[in-house]
C-alpha atoms as a printed R data frame, in Angstrom:
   type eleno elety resid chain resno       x       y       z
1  ATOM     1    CA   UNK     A     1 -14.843 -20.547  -1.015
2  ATOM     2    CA   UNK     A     2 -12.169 -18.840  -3.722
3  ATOM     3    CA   UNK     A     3 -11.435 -15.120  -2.724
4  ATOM     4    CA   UNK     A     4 -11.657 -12.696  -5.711
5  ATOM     5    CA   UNK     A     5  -9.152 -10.309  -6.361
6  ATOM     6    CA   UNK     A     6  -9.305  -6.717  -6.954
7  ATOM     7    CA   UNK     A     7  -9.476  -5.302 -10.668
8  ATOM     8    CA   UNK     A     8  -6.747  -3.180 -11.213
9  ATOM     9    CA   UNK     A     9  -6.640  -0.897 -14.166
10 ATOM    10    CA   UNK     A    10  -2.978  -2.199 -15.837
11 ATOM    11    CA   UNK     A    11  -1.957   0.646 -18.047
12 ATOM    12    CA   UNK     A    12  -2.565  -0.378 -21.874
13 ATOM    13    CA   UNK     A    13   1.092   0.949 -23.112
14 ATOM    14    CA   UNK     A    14   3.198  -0.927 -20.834
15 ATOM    15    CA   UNK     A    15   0.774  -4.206 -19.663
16 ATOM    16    CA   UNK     A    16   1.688  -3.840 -16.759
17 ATOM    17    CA   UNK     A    17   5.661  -3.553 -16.948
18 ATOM    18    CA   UNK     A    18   6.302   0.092 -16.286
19 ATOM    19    CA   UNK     A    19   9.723   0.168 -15.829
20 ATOM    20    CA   UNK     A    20  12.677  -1.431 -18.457
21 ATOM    21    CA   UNK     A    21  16.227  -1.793 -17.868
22 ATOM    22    CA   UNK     A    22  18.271  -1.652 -20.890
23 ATOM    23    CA   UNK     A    23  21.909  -3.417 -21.577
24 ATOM    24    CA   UNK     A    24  23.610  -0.784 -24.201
25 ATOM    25    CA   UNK     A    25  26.293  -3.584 -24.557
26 ATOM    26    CA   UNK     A    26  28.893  -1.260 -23.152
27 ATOM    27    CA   UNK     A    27  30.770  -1.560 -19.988
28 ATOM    28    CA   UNK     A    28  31.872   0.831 -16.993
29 ATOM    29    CA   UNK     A    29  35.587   0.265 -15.753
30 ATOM    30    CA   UNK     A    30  34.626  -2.028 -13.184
31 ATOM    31    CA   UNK     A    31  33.254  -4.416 -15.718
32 ATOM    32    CA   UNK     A    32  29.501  -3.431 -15.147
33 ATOM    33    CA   UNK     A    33  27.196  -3.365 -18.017
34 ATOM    34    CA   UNK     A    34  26.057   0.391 -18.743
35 ATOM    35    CA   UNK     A    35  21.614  -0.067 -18.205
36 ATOM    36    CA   UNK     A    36  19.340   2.356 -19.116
37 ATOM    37    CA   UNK     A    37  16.123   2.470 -16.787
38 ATOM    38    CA   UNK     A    38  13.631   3.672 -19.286
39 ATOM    39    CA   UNK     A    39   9.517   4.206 -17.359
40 ATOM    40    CA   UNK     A    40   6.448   4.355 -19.151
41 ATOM    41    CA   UNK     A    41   5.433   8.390 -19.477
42 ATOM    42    CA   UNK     A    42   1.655   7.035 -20.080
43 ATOM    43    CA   UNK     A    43   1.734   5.579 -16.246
44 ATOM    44    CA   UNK     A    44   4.856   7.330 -15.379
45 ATOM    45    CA   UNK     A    45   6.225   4.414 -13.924
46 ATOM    46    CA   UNK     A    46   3.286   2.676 -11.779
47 ATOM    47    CA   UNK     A    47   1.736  -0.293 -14.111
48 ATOM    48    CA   UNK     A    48  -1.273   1.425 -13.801
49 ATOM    49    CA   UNK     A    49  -4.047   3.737 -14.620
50 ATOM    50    CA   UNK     A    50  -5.817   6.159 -12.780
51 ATOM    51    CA   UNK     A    51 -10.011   6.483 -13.407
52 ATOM    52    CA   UNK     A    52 -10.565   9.352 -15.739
53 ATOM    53    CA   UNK     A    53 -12.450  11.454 -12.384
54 ATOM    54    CA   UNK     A    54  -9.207  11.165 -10.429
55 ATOM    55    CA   UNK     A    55  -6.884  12.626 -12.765
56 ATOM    56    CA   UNK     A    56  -5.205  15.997 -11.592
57 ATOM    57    CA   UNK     A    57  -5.217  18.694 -14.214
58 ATOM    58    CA   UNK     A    58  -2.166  21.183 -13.400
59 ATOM    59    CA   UNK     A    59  -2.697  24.894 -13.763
């Protein structure tokens, strides 16, 4: 019998991919690559969404 998997909620801005590493095209003096890591602020970085009852208001 096939086992079902869990729904997760995948955040609608990112699809999933919260968190993007950009080449700028520049290098360090090593020879790295200069990245960027750039996160979703709708998830803030998890993929995900939270139900609209769980979300914490701050004060």
């Amino acid at each position: 019998m096939p086992q079902h998997a869990q729904i997760t909620r995948v955040c609608r801005d990112c699809d999933g991919f919260a968190t993007a590493a950009i080449t700028t095209g520049t290098r360090h003096r090593d020879g790295t690559r200069v990245t960027l890591r750039v996160t979703c602020p709708a998830c803030k970085g998890t993929g995900r969404t939270t139900p609209a009852g769980v979300v914490r208001a701050g004060r």
